[in-house]
One Martini backbone bead per residue (centre of mass of N, CA, C, O) as a GRO file, in nm:
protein
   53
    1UNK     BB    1  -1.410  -0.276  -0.764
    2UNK     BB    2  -1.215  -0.165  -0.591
    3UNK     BB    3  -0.955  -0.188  -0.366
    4UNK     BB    4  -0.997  -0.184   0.010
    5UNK     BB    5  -0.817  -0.078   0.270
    6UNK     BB    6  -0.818  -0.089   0.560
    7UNK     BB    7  -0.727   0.092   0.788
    8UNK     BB    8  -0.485  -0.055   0.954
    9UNK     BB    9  -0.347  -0.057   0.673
   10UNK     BB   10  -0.275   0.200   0.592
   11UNK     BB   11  -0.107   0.258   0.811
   12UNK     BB   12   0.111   0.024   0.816
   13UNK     BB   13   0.221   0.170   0.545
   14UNK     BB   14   0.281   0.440   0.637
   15UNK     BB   15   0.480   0.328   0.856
   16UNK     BB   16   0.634   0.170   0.612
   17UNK     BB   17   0.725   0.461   0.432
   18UNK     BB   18   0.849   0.621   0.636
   19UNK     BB   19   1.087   0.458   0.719
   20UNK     BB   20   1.198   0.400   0.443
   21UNK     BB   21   1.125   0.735   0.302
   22UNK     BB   22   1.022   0.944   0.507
   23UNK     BB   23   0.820   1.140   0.709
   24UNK     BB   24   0.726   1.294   0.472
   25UNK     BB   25   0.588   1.090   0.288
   26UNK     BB   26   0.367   0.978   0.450
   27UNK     BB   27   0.225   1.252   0.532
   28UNK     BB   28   0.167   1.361   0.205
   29UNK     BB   29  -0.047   1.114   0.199
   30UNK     BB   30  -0.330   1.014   0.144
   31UNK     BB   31  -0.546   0.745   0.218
   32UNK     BB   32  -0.584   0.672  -0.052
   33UNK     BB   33  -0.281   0.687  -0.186
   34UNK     BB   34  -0.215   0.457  -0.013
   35UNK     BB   35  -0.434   0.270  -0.152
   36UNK     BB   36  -0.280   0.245  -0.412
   37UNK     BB   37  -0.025   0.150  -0.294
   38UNK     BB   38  -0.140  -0.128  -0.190
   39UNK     BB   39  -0.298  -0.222  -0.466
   40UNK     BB   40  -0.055  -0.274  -0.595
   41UNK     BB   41   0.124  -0.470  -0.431
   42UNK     BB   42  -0.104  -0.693  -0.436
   43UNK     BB   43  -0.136  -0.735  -0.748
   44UNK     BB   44   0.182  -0.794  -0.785
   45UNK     BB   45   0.171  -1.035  -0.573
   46UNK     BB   46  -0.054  -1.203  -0.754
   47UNK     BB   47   0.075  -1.221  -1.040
   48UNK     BB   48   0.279  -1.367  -0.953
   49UNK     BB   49   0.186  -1.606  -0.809
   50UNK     BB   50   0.060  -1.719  -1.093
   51UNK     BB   51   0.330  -1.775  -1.234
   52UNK     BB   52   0.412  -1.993  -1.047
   53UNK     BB   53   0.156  -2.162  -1.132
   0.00000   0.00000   0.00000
């Protein structure tokens, strides 16, 4: 089963990615695709942390 973050995550990334990438970027972006670039992030940031144990 993919990884499925809260609205609130959602949000929150959006909001982080509108700041960093400017406001058409994340407003052109639906919730799944939100979904799966916050789902990449932290599969990125959990096999890191695997490499350094």
């Amino acid at each position: 089963m993919p990884l499925q973050l809260s609205k609130q995550a959602i949000i929150d990334l959006r909001i982080a990615l509108q700041k960093s990438y400017g406001e058409v970027f994340g407003s052109s972006l639906s919730d799944q695709e939100i979904n799966e670039i916050g789902s990449l992030l932290l599969n990125t940031l959990a096999e890191n942390l695997k490499i350094k144990i």
